[in-house]
SEDO-303820 format. One record per atom (N, C-alpha, C): atom name; residue in one letter; y, x, z. Coordinates in Angstrom, 1 decimal. Each point is the difference from the previous one (the first is absolute). Layout:
<bazas>
+------+------+--------+--------+--------+
! atom ! type !      v !      u !      w !
+------+------+--------+--------+--------+
!   CA !    A !      Y !      X !      Z !
...
+------+------+--------+--------+--------+
</bazas>
This chain:
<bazas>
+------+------+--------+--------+--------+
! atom ! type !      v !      u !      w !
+------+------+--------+--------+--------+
!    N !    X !   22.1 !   -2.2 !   28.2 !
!   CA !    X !   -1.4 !    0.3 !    0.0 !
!    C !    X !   -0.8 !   -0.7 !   -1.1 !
!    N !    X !    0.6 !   -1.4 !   -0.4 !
!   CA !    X !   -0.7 !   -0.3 !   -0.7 !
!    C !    X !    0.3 !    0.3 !   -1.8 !
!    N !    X !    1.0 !    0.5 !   -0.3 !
!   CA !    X !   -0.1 !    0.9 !   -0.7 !
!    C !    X !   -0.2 !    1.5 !   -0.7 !
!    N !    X !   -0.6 !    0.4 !    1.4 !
!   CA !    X !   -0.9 !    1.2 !    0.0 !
!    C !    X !   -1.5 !   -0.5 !   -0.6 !
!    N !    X !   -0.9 !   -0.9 !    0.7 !
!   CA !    X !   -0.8 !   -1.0 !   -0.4 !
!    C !    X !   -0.2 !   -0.2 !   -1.5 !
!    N !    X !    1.2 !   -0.1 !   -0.3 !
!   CA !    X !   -0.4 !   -0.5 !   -1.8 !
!    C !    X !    0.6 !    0.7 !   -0.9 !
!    N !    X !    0.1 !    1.1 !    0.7 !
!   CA !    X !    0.2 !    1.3 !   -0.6 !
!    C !    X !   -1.2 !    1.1 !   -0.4 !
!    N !    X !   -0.9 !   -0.8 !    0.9 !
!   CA !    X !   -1.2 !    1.2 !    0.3 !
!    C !    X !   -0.9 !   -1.0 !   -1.0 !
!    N !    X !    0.1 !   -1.5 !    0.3 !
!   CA !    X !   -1.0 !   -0.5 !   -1.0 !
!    C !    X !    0.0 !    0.0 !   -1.2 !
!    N !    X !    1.1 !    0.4 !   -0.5 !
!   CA !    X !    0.5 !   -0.6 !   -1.9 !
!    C !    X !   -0.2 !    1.7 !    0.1 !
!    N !    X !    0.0 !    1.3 !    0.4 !
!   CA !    X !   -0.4 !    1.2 !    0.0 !
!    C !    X !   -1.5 !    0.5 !   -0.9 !
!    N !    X !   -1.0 !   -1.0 !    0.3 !
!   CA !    X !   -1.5 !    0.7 !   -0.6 !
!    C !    X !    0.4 !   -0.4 !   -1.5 !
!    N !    X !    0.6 !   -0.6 !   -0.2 !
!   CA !    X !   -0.2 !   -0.5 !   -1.9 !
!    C !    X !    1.0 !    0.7 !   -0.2 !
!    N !    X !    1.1 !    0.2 !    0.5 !
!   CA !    X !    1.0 !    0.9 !   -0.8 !
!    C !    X !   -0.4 !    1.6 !    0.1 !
!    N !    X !   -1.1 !    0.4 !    0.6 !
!   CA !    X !   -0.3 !    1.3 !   -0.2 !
!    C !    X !   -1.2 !    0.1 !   -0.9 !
!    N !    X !   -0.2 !   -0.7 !   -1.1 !
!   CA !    X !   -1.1 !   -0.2 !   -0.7 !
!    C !    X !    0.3 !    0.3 !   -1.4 !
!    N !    X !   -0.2 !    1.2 !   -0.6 !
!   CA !    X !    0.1 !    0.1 !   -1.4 !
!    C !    X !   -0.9 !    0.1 !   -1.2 !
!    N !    X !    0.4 !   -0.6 !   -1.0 !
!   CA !    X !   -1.0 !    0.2 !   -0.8 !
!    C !    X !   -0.5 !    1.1 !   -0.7 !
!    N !    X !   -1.2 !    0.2 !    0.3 !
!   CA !    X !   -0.7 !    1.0 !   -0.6 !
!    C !    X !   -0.8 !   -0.1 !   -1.1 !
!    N !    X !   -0.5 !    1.4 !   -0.5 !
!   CA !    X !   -1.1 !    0.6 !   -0.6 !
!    C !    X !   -1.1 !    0.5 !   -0.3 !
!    N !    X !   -1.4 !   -0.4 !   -0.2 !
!   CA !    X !   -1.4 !    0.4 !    0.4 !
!    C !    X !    0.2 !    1.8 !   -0.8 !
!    N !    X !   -0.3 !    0.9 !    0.8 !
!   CA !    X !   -0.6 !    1.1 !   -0.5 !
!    C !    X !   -1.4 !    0.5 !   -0.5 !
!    N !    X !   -0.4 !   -0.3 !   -0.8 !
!   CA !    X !   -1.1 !    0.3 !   -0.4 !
!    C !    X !   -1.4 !   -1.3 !    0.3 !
!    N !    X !    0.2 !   -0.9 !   -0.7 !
!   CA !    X !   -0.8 !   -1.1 !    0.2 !
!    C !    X !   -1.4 !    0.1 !   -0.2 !
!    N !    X !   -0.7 !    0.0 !    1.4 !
!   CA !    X !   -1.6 !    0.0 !   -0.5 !
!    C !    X !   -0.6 !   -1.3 !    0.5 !
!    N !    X !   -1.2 !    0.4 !   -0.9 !
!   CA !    X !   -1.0 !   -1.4 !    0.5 !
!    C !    X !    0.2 !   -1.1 !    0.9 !
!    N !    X !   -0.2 !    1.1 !    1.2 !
!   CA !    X !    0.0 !   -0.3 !    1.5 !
!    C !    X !    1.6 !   -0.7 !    0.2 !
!    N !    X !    0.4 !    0.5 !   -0.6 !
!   CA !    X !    1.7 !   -1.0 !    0.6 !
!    C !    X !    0.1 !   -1.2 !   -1.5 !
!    N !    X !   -0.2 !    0.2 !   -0.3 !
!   CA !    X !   -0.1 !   -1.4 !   -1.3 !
!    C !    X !   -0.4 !   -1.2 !    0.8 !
!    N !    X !   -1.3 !    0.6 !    0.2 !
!   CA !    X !   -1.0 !   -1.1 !    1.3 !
!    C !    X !    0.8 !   -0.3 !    1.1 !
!    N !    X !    0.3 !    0.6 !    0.6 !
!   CA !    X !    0.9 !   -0.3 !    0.9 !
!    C !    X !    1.4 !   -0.5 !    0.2 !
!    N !    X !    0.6 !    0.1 !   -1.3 !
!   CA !    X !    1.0 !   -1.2 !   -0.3 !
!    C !    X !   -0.5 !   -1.1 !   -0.8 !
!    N !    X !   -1.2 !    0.0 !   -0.7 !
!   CA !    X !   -0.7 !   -1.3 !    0.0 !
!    C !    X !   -0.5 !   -1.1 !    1.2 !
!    N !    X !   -0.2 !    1.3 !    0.9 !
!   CA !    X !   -0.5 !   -1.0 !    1.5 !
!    C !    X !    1.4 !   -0.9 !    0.3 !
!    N !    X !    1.0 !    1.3 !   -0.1 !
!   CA !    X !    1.7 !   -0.7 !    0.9 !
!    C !    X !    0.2 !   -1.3 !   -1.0 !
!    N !    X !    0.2 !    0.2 !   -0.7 !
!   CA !    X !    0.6 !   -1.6 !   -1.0 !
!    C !    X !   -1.3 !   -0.8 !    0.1 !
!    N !    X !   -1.2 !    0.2 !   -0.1 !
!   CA !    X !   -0.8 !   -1.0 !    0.8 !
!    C !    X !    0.0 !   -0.9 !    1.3 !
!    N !    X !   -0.2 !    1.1 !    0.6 !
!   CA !    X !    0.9 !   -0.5 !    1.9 !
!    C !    X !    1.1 !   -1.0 !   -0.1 !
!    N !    X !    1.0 !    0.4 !   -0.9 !
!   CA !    X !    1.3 !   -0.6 !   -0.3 !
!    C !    X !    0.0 !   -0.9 !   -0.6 !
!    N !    X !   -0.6 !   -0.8 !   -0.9 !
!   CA !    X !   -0.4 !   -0.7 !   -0.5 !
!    C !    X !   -1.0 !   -1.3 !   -0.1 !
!    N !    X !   -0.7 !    0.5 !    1.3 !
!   CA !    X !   -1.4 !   -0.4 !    0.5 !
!    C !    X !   -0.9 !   -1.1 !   -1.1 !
!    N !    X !   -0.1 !    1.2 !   -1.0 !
!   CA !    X !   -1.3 !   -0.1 !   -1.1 !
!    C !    X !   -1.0 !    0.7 !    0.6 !
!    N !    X !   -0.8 !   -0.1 !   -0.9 !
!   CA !    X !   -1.4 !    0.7 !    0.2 !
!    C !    X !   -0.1 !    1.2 !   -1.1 !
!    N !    X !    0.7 !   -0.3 !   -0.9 !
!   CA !    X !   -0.6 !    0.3 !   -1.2 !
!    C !    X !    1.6 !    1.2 !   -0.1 !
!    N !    X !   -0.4 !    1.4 !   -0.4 !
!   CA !    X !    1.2 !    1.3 !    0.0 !
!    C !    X !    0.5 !   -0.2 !   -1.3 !
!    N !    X !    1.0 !   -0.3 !   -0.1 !
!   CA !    X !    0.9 !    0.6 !   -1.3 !
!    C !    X !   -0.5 !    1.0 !   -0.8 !
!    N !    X !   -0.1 !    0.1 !   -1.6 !
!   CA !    X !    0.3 !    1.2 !   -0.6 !
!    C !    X !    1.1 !    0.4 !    0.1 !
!    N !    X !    0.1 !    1.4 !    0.4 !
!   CA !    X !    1.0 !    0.5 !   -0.1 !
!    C !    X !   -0.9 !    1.8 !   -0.4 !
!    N !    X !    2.1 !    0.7 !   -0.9 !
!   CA !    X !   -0.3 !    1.1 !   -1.0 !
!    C !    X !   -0.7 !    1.1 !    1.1 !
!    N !    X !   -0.5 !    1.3 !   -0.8 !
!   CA !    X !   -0.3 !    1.1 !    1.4 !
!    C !    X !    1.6 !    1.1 !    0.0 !
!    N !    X !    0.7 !   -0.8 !   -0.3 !
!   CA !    X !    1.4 !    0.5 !    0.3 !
!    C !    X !    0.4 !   -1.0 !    0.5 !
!    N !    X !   -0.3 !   -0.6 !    1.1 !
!   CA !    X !    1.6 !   -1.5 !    0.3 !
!    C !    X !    0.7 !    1.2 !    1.0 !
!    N !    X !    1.0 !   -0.4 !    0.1 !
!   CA !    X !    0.5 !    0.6 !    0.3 !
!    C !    X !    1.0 !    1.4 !    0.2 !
!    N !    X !   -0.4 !    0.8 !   -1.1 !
!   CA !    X !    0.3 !    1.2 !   -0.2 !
!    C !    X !    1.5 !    0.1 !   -0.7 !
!    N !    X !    0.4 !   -0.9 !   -0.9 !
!   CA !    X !    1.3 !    0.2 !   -0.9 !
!    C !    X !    0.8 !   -1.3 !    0.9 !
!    N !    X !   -0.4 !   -1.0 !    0.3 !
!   CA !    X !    0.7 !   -1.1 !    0.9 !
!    C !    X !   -0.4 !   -0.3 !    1.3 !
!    N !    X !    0.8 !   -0.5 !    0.7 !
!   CA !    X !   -0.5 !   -0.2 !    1.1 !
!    C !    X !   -0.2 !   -1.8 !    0.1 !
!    N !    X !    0.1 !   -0.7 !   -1.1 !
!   CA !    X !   -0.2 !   -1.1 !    0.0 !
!    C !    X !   -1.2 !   -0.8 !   -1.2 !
!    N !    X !   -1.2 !   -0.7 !    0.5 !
!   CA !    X !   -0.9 !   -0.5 !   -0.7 !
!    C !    X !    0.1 !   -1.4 !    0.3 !
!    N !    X !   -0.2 !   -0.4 !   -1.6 !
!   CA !    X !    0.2 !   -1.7 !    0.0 !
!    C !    X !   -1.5 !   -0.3 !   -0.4 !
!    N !    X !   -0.3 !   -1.2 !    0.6 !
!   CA !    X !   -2.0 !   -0.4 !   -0.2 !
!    C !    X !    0.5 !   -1.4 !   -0.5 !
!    N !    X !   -0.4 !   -0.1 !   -1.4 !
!   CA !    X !    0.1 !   -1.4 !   -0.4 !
!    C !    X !   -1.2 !   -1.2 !    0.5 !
!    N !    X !    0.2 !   -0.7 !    0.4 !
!   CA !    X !   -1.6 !   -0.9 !    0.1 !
!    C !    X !   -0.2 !   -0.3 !   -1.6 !
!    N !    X !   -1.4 !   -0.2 !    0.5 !
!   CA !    X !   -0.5 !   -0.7 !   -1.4 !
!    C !    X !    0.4 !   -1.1 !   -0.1 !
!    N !    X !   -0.5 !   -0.1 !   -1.5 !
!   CA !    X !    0.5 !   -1.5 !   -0.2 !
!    C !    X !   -1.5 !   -1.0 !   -0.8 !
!    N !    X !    0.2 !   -1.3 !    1.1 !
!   CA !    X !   -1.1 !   -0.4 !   -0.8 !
!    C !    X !    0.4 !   -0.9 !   -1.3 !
!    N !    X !   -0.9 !    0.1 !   -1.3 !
!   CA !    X !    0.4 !   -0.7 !   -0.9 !
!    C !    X !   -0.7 !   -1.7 !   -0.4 !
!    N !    X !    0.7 !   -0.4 !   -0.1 !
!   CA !    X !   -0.4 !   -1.4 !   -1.1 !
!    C !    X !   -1.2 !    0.5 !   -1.4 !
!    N !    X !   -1.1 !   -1.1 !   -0.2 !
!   CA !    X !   -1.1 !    0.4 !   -1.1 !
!    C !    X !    1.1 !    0.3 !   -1.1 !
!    N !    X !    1.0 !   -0.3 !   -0.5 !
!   CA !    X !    0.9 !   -0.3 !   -1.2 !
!    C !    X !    1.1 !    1.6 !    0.4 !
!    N !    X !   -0.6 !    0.9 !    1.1 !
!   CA !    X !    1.0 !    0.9 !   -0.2 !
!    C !    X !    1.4 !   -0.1 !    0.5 !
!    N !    X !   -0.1 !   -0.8 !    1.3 !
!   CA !    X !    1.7 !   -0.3 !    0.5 !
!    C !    X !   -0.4 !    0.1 !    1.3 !
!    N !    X !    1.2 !    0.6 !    0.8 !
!   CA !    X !   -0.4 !    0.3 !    1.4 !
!    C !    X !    0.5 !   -1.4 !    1.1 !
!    N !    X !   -1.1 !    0.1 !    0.4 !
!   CA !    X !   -0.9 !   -0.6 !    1.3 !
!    C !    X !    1.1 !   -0.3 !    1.2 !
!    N !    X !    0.9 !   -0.9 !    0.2 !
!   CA !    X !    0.4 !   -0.4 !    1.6 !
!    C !    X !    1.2 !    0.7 !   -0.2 !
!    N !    X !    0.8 !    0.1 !   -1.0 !
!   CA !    X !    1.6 !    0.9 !    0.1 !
!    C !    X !   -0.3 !    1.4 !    0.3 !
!    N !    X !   -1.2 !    0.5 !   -0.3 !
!   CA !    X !   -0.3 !    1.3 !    0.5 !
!    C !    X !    0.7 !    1.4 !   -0.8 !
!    N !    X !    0.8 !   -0.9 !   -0.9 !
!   CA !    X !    0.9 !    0.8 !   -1.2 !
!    C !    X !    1.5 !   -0.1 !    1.0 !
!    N !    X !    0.1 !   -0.5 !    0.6 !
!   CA !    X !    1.1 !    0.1 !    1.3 !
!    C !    X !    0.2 !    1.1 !    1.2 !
!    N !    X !   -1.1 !    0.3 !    0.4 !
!   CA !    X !   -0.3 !    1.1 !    0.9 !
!    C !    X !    0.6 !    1.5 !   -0.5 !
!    N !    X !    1.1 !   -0.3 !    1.3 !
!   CA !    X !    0.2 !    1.7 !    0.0 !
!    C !    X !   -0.9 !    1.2 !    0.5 !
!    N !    X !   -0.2 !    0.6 !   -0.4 !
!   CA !    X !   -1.0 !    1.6 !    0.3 !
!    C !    X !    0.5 !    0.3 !    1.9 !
!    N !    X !   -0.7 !    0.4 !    0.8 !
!   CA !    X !   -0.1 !    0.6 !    1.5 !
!    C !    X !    0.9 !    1.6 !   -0.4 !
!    N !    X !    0.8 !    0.3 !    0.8 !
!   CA !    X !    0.0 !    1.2 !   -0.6 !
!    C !    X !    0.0 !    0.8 !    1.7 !
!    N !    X !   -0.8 !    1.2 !   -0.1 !
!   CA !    X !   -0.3 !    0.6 !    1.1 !
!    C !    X !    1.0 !    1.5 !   -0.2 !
!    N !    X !    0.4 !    0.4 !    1.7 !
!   CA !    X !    0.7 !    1.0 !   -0.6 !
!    C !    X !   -0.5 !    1.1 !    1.1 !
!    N !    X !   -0.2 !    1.1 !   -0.2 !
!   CA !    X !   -0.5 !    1.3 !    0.7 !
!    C !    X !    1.3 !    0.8 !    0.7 !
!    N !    X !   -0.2 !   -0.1 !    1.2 !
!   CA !    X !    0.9 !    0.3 !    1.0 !
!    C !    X !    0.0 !    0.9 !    0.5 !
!    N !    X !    0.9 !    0.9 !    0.9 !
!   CA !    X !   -0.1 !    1.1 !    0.9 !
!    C !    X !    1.1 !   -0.2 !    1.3 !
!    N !    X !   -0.7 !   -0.6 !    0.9 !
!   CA !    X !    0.1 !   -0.1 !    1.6 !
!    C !    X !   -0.1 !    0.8 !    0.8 !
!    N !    X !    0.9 !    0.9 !    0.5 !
!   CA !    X !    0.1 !    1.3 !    0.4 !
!    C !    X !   -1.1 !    1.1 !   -0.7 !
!    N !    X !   -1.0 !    0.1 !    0.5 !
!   CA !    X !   -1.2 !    1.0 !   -0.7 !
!    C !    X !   -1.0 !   -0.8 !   -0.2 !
!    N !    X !   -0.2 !   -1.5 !    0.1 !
!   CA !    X !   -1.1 !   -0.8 !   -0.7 !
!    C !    X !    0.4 !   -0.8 !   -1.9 !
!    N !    X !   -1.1 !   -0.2 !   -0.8 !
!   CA !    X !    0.2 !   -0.3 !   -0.7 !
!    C !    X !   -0.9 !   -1.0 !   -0.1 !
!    N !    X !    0.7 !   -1.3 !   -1.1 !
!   CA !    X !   -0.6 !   -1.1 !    0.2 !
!    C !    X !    0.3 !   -0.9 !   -1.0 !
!    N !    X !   -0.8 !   -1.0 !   -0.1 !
!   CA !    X !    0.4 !   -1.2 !   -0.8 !
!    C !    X !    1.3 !   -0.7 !    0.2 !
!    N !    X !    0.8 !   -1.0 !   -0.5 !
!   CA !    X !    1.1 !   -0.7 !    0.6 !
!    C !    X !   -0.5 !   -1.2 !   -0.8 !
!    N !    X !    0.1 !   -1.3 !    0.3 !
!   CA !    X !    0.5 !   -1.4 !   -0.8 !
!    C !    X !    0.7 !   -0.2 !    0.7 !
!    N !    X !    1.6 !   -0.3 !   -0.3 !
!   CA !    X !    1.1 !   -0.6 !    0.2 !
!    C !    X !   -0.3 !   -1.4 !    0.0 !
!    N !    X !   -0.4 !   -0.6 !   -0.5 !
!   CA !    X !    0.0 !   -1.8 !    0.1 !
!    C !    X !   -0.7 !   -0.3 !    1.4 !
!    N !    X !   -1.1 !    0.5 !    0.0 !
!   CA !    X !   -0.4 !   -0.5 !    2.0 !
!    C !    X !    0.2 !    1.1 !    1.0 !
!    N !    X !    1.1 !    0.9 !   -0.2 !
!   CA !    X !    0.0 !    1.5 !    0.6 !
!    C !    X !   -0.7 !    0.6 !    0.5 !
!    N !    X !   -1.2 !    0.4 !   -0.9 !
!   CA !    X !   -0.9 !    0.8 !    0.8 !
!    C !    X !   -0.4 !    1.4 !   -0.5 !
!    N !    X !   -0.1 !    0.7 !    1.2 !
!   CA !    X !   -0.4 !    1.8 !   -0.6 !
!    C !    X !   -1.2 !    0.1 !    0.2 !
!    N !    X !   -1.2 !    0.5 !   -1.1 !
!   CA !    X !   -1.2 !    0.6 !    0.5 !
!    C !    X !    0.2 !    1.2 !    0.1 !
!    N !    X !   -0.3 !    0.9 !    1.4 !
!   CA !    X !    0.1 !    1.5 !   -0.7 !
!    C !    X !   -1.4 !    0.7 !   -0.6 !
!    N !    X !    0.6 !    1.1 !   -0.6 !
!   CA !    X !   -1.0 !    0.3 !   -0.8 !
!    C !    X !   -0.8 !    1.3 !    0.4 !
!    N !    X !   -1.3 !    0.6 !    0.3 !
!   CA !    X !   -0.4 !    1.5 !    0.7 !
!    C !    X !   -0.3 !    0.4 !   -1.4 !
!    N !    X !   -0.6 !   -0.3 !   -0.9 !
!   CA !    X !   -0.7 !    0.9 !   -1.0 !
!    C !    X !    1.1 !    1.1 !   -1.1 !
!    N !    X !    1.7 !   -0.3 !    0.5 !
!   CA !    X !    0.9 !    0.2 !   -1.0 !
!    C !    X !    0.7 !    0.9 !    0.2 !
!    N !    X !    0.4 !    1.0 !   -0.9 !
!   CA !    X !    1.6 !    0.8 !    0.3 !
!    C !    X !    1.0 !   -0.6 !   -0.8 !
!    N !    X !    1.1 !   -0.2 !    0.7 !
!   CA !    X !    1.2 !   -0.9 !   -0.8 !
!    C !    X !    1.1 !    0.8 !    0.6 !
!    N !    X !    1.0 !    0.1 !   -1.0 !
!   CA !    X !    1.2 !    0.4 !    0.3 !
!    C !    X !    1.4 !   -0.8 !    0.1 !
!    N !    X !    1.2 !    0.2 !    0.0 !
!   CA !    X !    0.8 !   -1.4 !    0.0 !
!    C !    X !    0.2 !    0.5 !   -1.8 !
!    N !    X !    0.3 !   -1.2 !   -0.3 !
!   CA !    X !    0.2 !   -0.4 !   -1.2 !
!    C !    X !    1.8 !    0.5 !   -0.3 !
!    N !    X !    0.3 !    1.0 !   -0.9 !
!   CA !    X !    1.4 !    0.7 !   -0.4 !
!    C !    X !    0.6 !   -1.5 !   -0.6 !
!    N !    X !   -0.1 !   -1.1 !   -0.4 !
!   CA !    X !    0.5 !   -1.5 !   -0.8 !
!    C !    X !   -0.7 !   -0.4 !    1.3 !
!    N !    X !    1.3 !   -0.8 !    0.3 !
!   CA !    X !   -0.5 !   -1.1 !    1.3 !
!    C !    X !    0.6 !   -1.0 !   -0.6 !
!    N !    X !   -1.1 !   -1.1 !   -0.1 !
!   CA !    X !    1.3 !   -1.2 !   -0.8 !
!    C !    X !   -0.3 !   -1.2 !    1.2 !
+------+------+--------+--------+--------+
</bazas>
Protein backbone atom coordinates (compact mmCIF):
# COMPACT_ATOMS: atom_id res chain seq x y z
CA UNK A 1 0.00 0.00 0.00
CA UNK A 2 2.55 2.12 0.78
CA UNK A 3 3.95 1.95 -2.38
CA UNK A 4 0.97 2.70 -4.20
CA UNK A 5 1.11 6.07 -2.02
CA UNK A 6 4.32 7.22 -3.58
CA UNK A 7 3.48 6.32 -6.65
CA UNK A 8 0.63 8.66 -6.91
CA UNK A 9 2.72 11.47 -5.28
CA UNK A 10 6.05 11.57 -7.42
CA UNK A 11 2.93 11.18 -10.40
CA UNK A 12 1.90 15.26 -10.64
CA UNK A 13 5.62 16.35 -11.75
CA UNK A 14 6.29 13.53 -13.94
CA UNK A 15 3.23 14.45 -15.94
CA UNK A 16 4.40 17.95 -16.52
CA UNK A 17 5.93 19.00 -19.82
CA UNK A 18 7.51 21.67 -21.13
CA UNK A 19 5.74 23.88 -23.23
CA UNK A 20 5.14 26.61 -25.73
CA UNK A 21 3.20 30.11 -25.53
CA UNK A 22 1.05 30.30 -28.78
CA UNK A 23 0.59 33.47 -29.77
CA UNK A 24 1.77 35.85 -26.96
CA UNK A 25 -0.32 38.88 -26.06
CA UNK A 26 -0.28 41.65 -23.77
CA UNK A 27 -2.64 40.19 -21.45
CA UNK A 28 -0.40 36.95 -20.87
CA UNK A 29 2.98 38.86 -20.77
CA UNK A 30 1.29 40.55 -17.70
CA UNK A 31 0.33 37.64 -16.49
CA UNK A 32 3.54 35.83 -16.40
CA UNK A 33 4.92 39.04 -15.01
CA UNK A 34 2.37 38.68 -12.09
CA UNK A 35 3.63 34.58 -11.85
CA UNK A 36 7.44 35.26 -11.41
CA UNK A 37 6.41 38.10 -9.23
CA UNK A 38 4.28 35.95 -6.84
CA UNK A 39 7.33 33.65 -7.06
CA UNK A 40 9.71 35.80 -6.19
CA UNK A 41 7.89 37.92 -3.83
CA UNK A 42 9.05 41.33 -5.33
CA UNK A 43 6.92 44.08 -5.98
CA UNK A 44 8.42 45.26 -8.80
CA UNK A 45 7.60 42.74 -12.55
CA UNK A 46 10.47 41.80 -14.59
CA UNK A 47 11.03 42.97 -18.17
CA UNK A 48 10.31 40.46 -20.07
CA UNK A 49 10.20 40.11 -24.35
CA UNK A 50 6.39 40.15 -25.97
CA UNK A 51 7.52 36.76 -27.19
CA UNK A 52 8.74 34.94 -23.85
CA UNK A 53 8.02 32.12 -24.43
CA UNK A 54 7.17 31.26 -27.92
CA UNK A 55 10.59 29.65 -29.37
CA UNK A 56 11.65 28.27 -25.59
CA UNK A 57 10.04 27.14 -22.93
CA UNK A 58 12.66 28.42 -20.58
CA UNK A 59 13.37 32.32 -19.34
CA UNK A 60 16.39 33.30 -17.36
CA UNK A 61 15.78 36.97 -15.34
CA UNK A 62 19.12 38.28 -14.37
CA UNK A 63 18.93 40.59 -11.20
CA UNK A 64 20.40 43.73 -11.34
CA UNK A 65 23.41 44.52 -10.31
CA UNK A 66 24.23 47.28 -8.15
CA UNK A 67 27.48 49.18 -8.97
CA UNK A 68 30.43 50.81 -7.04
CA UNK A 69 30.94 55.00 -7.94
CA UNK A 70 34.31 53.64 -9.86
CA UNK A 71 32.11 51.15 -12.01
CA UNK A 72 32.52 47.72 -10.09
CA UNK A 73 29.78 45.71 -8.93
CA UNK A 74 28.31 46.13 -5.55
CA UNK A 75 28.21 42.95 -2.85
CA UNK A 76 29.61 39.89 -5.38
CA UNK A 77 26.51 40.80 -7.41
CA UNK A 78 28.85 39.73 -10.50
CA UNK A 79 28.33 36.18 -8.72
CA UNK A 80 24.66 35.70 -9.17
CA UNK A 81 23.20 33.24 -11.26
CA UNK A 82 20.09 34.35 -13.43
CA UNK A 83 16.26 32.65 -11.95
CA UNK A 84 15.35 30.71 -14.71
CA UNK A 85 11.51 30.07 -15.10
CA UNK A 86 10.15 27.34 -17.16
CA UNK A 87 6.51 27.28 -18.85
CA UNK A 88 4.85 24.01 -18.26
CA UNK A 89 1.86 21.84 -19.35
CA UNK A 90 0.02 19.94 -16.46
CA UNK A 91 -2.48 17.87 -17.99
CA UNK A 92 -4.64 20.85 -19.80
CA UNK A 93 -3.25 23.71 -17.47
CA UNK A 94 -0.43 25.88 -18.31
CA UNK A 95 1.90 27.56 -16.15
CA UNK A 96 4.98 28.90 -14.69
CA UNK A 97 7.54 26.39 -13.07
CA UNK A 98 10.77 27.43 -10.82
CA UNK A 99 12.51 24.36 -10.08
CA UNK A 100 14.71 25.78 -7.13
CA UNK A 101 11.57 26.23 -4.64
CA UNK A 102 9.14 23.96 -6.77
CA UNK A 103 6.59 25.94 -7.50
CA UNK A 104 3.83 26.15 -10.49
CA UNK A 105 1.85 29.33 -11.09
CA UNK A 106 -0.78 28.45 -13.54
CA UNK A 107 -1.43 30.56 -16.11
CA UNK A 108 -5.45 31.62 -17.67
CA UNK A 109 -4.49 34.27 -20.17
CA UNK A 110 -2.36 31.52 -22.37
CA UNK A 111 -2.52 28.93 -25.21
CA UNK A 112 0.53 26.65 -24.87
CA UNK A 113 1.31 23.56 -26.39
CA UNK A 114 3.97 20.77 -25.24
CA UNK A 115 7.11 21.79 -26.37
CA UNK A 116 8.51 18.99 -29.58
CA UNK A 117 12.53 19.55 -27.50
CA UNK A 118 11.89 18.61 -24.05
CA UNK A 119 15.23 19.07 -22.39
Amino acid sequence: MSLMLTGCASSSNSDAVNALSIKTSGDTVTEIQRAITTIQGNQVPPKIASNTFETNSHLLIVSGQLMESYNMPLNGAETELPDQYTLQLRDEECGVYYEKDDKFIPLTNIQCRPNPIQD
